[in-house]
C-alpha positions as CSV (number, residue, x, y, z in Angstrom):
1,X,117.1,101.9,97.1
2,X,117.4,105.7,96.4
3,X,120.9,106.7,95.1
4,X,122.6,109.1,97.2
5,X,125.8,111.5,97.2
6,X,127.1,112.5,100.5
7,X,128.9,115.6,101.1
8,X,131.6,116.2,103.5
9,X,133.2,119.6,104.3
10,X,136.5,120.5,105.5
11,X,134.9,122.0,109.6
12,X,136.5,121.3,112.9
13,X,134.2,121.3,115.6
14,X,135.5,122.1,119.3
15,X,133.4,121.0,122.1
16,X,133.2,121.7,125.8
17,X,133.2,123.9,128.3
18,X,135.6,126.2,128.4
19,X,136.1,125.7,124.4
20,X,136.4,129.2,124.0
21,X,140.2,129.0,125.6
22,X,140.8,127.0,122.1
23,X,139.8,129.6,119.7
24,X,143.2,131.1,119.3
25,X,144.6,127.7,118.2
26,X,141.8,127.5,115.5
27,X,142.4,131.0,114.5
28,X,146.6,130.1,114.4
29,X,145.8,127.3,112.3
30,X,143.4,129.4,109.7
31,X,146.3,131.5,109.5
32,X,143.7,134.3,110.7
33,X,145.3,137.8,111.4
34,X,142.6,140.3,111.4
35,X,139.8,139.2,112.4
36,X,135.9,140.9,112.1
37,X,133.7,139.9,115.2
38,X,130.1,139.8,114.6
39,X,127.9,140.1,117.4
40,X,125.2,141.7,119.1
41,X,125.3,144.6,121.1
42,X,123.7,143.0,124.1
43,X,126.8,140.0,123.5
44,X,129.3,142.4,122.9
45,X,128.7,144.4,126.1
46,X,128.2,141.0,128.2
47,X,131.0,139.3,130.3
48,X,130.8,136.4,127.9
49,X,131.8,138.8,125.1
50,X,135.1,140.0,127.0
51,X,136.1,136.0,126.9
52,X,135.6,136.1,123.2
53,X,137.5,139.2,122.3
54,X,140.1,138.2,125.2
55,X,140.5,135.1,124.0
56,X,140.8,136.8,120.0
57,X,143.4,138.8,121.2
58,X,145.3,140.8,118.5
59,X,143.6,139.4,115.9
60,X,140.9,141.2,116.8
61,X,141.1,143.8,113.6
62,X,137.4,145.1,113.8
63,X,134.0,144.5,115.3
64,X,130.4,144.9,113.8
65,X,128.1,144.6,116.6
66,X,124.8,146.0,114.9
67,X,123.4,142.3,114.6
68,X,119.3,142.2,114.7
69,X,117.2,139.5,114.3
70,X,116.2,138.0,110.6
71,X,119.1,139.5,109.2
72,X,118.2,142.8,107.5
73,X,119.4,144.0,104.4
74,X,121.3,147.3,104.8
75,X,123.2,145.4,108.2
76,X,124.7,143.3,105.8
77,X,126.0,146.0,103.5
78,X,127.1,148.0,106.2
79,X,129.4,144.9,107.5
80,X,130.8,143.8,103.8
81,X,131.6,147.8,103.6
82,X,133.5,147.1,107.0
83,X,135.1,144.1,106.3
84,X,136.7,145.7,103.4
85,X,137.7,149.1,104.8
86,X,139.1,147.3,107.8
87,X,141.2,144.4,105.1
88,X,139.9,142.1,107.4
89,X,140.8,137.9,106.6
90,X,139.0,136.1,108.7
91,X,135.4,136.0,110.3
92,X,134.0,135.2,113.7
93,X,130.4,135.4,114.7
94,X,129.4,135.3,118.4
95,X,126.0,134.8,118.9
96,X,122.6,133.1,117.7
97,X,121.3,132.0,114.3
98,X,121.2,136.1,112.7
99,X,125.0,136.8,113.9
100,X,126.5,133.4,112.1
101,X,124.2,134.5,109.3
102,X,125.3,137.7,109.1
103,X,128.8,136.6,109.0
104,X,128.3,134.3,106.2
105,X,126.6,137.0,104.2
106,X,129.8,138.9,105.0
107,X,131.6,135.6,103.6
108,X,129.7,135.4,100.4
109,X,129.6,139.2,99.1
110,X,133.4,139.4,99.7
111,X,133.7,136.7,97.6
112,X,131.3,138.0,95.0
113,X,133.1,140.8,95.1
114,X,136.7,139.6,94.4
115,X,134.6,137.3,91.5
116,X,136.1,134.5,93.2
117,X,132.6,132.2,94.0
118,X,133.0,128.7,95.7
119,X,131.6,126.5,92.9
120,X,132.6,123.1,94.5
121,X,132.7,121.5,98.0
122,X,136.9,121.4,97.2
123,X,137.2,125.1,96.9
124,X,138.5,127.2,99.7
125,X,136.8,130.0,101.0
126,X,138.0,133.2,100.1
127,X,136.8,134.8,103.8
128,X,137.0,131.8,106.4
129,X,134.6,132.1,109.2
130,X,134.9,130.5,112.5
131,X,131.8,130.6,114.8
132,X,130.6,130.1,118.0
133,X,127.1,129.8,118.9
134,X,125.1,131.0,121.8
135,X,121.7,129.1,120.3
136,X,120.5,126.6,118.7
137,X,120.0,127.2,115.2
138,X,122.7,125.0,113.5
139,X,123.7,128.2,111.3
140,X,127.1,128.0,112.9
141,X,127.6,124.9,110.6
142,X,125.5,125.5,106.9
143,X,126.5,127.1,103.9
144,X,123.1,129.4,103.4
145,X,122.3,132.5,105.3
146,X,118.9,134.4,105.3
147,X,118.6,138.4,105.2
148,X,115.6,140.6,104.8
149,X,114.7,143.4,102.4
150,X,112.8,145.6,105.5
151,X,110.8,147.1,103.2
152,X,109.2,144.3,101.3
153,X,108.9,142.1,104.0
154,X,110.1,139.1,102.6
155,X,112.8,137.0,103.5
156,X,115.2,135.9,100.6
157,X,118.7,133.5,100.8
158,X,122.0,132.7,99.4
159,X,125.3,130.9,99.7
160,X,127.7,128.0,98.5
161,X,130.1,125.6,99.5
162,X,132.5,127.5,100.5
163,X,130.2,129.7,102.9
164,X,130.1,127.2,105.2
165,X,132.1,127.8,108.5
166,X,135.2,125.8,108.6
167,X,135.6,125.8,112.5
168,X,132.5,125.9,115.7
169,X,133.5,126.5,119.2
170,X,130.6,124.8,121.0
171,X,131.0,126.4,124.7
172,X,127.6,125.6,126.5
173,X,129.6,127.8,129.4
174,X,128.6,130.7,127.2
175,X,125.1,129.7,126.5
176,X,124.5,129.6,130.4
177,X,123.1,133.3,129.7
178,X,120.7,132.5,126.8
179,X,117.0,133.0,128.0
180,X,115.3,130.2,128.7
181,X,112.5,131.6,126.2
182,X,114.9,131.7,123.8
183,X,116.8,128.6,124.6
184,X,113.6,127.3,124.0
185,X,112.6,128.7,120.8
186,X,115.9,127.9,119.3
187,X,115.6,124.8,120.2
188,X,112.4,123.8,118.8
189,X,114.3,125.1,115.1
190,X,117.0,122.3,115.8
191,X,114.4,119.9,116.2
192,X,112.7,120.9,113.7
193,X,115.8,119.9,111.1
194,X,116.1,117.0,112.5
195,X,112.5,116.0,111.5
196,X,112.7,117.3,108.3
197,X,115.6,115.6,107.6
198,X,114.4,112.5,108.8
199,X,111.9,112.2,105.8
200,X,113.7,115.0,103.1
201,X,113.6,113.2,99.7
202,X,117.4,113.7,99.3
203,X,118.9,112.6,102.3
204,X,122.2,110.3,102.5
205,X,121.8,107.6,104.9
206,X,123.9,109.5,107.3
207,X,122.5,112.5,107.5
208,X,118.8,110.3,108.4
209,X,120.9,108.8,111.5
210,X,122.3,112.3,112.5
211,X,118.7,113.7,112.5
212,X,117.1,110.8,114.4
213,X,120.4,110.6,117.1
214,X,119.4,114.8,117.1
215,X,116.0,114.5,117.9
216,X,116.3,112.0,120.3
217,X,118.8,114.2,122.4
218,X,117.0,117.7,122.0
219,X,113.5,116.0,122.9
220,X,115.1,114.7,126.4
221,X,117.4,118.2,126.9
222,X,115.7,120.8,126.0
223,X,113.1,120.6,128.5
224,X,115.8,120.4,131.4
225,X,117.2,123.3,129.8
226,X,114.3,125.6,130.2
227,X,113.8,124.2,134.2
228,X,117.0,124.7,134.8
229,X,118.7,127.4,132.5
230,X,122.1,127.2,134.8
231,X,122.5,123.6,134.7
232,X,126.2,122.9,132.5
233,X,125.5,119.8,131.9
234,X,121.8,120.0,130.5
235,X,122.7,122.8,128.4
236,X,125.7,120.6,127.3
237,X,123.2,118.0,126.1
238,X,120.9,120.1,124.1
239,X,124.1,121.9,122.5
240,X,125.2,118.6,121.6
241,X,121.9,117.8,120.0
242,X,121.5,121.4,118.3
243,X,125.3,120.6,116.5
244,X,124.0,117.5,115.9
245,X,121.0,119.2,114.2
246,X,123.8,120.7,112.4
247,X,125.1,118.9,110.9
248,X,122.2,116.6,109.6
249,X,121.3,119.7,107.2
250,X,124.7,119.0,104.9
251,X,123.3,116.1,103.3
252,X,119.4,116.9,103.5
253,X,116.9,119.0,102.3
254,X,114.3,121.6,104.3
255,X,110.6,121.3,103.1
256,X,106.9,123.1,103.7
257,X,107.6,123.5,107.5
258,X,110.9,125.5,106.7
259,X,109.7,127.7,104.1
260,X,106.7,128.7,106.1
261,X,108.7,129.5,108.9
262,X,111.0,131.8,106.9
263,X,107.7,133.4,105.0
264,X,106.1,134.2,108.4
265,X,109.2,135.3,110.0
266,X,110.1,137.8,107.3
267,X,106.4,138.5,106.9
268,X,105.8,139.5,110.4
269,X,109.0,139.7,112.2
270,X,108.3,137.0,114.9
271,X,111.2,134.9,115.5
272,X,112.0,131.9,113.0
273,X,112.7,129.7,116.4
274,X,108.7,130.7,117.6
275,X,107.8,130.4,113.8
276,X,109.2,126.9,113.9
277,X,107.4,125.7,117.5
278,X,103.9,126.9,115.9
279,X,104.4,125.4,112.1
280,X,106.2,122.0,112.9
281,X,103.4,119.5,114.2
282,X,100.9,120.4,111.5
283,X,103.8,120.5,108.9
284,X,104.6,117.0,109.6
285,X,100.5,115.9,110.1
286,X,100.4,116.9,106.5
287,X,103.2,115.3,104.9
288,X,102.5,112.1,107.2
289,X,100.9,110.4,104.2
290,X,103.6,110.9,102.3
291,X,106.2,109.8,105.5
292,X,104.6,107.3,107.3
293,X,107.1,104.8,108.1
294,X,110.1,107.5,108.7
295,X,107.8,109.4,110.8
296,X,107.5,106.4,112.7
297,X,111.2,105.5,113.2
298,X,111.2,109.0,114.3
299,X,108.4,108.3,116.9
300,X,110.2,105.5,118.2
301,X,113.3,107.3,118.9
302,X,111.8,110.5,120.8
303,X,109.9,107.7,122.9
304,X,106.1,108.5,120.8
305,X,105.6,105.9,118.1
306,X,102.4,106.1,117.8
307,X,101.8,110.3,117.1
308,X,105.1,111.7,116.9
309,X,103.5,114.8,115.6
310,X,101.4,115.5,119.0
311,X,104.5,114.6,121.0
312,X,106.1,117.7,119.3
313,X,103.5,119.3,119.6
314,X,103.0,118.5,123.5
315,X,106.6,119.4,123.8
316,X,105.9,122.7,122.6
317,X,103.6,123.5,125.5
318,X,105.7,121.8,127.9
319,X,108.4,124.8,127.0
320,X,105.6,126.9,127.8
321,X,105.7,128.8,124.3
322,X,102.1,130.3,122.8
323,X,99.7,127.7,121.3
324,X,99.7,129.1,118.0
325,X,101.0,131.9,115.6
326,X,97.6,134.3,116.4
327,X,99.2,134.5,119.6
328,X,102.6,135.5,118.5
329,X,101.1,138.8,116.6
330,X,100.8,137.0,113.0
331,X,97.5,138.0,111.4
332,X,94.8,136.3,109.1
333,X,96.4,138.8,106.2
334,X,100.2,137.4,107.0
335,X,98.7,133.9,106.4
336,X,97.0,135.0,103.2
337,X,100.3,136.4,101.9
338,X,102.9,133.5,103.2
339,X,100.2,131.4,101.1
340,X,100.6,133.5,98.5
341,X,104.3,133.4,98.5
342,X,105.1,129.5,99.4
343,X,104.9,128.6,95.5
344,X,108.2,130.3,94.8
345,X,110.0,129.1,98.2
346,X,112.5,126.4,97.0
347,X,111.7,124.9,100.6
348,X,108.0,124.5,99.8
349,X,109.1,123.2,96.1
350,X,111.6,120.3,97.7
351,X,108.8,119.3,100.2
352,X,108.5,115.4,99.9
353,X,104.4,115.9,99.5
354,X,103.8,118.8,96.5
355,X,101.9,121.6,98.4
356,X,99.9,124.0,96.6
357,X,98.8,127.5,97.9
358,X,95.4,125.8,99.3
359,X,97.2,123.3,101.2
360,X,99.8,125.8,102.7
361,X,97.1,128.4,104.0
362,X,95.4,125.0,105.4
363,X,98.5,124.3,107.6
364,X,99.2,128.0,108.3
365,X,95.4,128.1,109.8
366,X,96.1,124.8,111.7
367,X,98.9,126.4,113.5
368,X,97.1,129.9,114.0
């Protein structure tokens, strides 16, 4: 038996459609009065984004809606510089994976810069951040956030206990408008924690169940969601399985198929979703020697136990997403550099199987 701590942080997740009615009652209990929305131009201007803001009312005390995708660098100053010129005490982010990122960045520098760090999972956040997702990612419920330095082209990380958001409105009403390329992409990253949770050396028991119960649900959903982008209840389904994706990641580790991702997304700029859906099957072919019997439990539950690596990887053309990365504008150089970096990603450290540079430009070239 391994010996195990498990984690649990104060959250309240809201589910259902028509969730986002409940926000001011989160807000209220918070004891949120100026609020910072963090969004996307395209979400802010959309008919979805008058419900949010209608339903923030006068709390809404300020709005940064410059989000962009991987999260870069001078964004993130420009919204702590807002968040303090504007006194703001609360957070809400309104969007995919980069928005709740770039809200928890605003979470963590504010609280760097008051010296007041969360050093424990008791501590109370300085900035708390309520957010409501219009993806998949699970970012809406973790305490680390990703940002990108433009110029060097590499992605780097942060957080803490107390950047974790304390409340999710999970409104699949308001992912009705998510592409279904997207929907799909994001999905595939949900999935993707689920399987690497499923076999990461330092998950709890219960974060092994939440993974497998995750998988199971996104493998059946997603696909509906992408036929049928308009259908409430399907994307109900998958949004159930991408909190359930979620929430797996508080007591479990990411490995070589996360850091790669995050390498080749702030390498080339494709999205970590797409960077996902091309790295995962050969990612879990190489550390199947290592995983054998949880990658089997894992093929039993998605309905594939004899390959559950080709099942995710038939999955990925049955979303109709490119074969591989050399598709998705990543070249032979990106793959020589990402190899070159995966020795200092602490994803690519915590892998269950050690990788070396060799053997990470050997599952790059399998997914290319």
């Amino acid at each position: 038996m391994r010996p195990w701590t498990h984690t649990g942080f104060a959250q309240q997740l809201i589910f259902g459609p028509g969730a986002i009615k409940r926000l001011p009652e989160l807000l209220k209990a918070l004891g949120a009065r100026r609020v910072l929305l963090v969004t996307t131009e395209g979400r802010q201007a959309s008919d979805d984004g008058g419900r949010v803001r209608s339903a923030l009312g006068s709390a809404l005390a300020s709005t940064f809606a410059e989000v962009e995708s991987h999260v870069p660098v001078p964004l993130v100053q420009q919204a702590v510089q807002q968040a303090r010129r504007d006194a703001v005490d609360a957070v809400v982010s309104f969007g995919g994976g980069s928005c709740a990122d770039l809200g928890k960045a605003v979470c963590f520098f504010t609280e760097q810069e008051a010296g007041t760090p969360g050093a424990s999972f008791a501590d109370r956040p300085a900035l708390p951040h309520v957010a409501i997702p219009t993806t998949y990612s699970g970012a809406e419920l973790t305490g680390v956030f990703g940002m990108t330095d433009p110029a060097a082209r590499q992605k780097t990380g942060a957080g803490g206990p107390t950047i974790t958001p304390v409340g999710a409105i999970y409104d699949p009403e308001l992912t009705v408008s998510t592409p279904p390329r997207v929907s799909a992409e994001t999905g595939m990253n949900a999935l993707a924690h689920c399987v690497e949770v499923v076999y990461s050396p330092k998950r709890t028991p219960e974060a092994e169940a939440i993974g497998l119960a995750g998988a199971k649900r996104i493998f059946s959903a997603l696909p509906l969601v992408v036929d049928d982008p308009t259908d409430v209840d399907v994307r109900s389904s998958m949004l159930e399985g991408a909190a359930l994706a979620g929430r797996c990641l508080h007591n479990g580790t990411m490995g070589v198929h996360h850091g790669l991702s995050q390498l080749v997304g702030g390498r080339s700029g494709i999205a970590h979703g797409l960077a996902n859906a091309m790295i995962l099957p050969h990612a879990m072919r190489f550390n199947a020697i290592a995983a054998y019997d949880e990658l089997e439990r894992l093929g039993e539950t998605i309905g594939a136990s004899e390959d559950a690596a080709s099942a995710v990887a038939d999955l990925v053309q049955r979303l109709g997403l490119p074969s591989g990365l050399g598709e998705c504008g990543v070249t032979l150089d990106d793959l020589d550099a990402v190899a070159r970096l995966s020795q200092s990603n602490p994803n690519v450290r915590n892998n269950l199987r050690p990788v070396s540079e060799d053997e990470a430009r050997e599952i790059l070239a399998a997914a290319y």
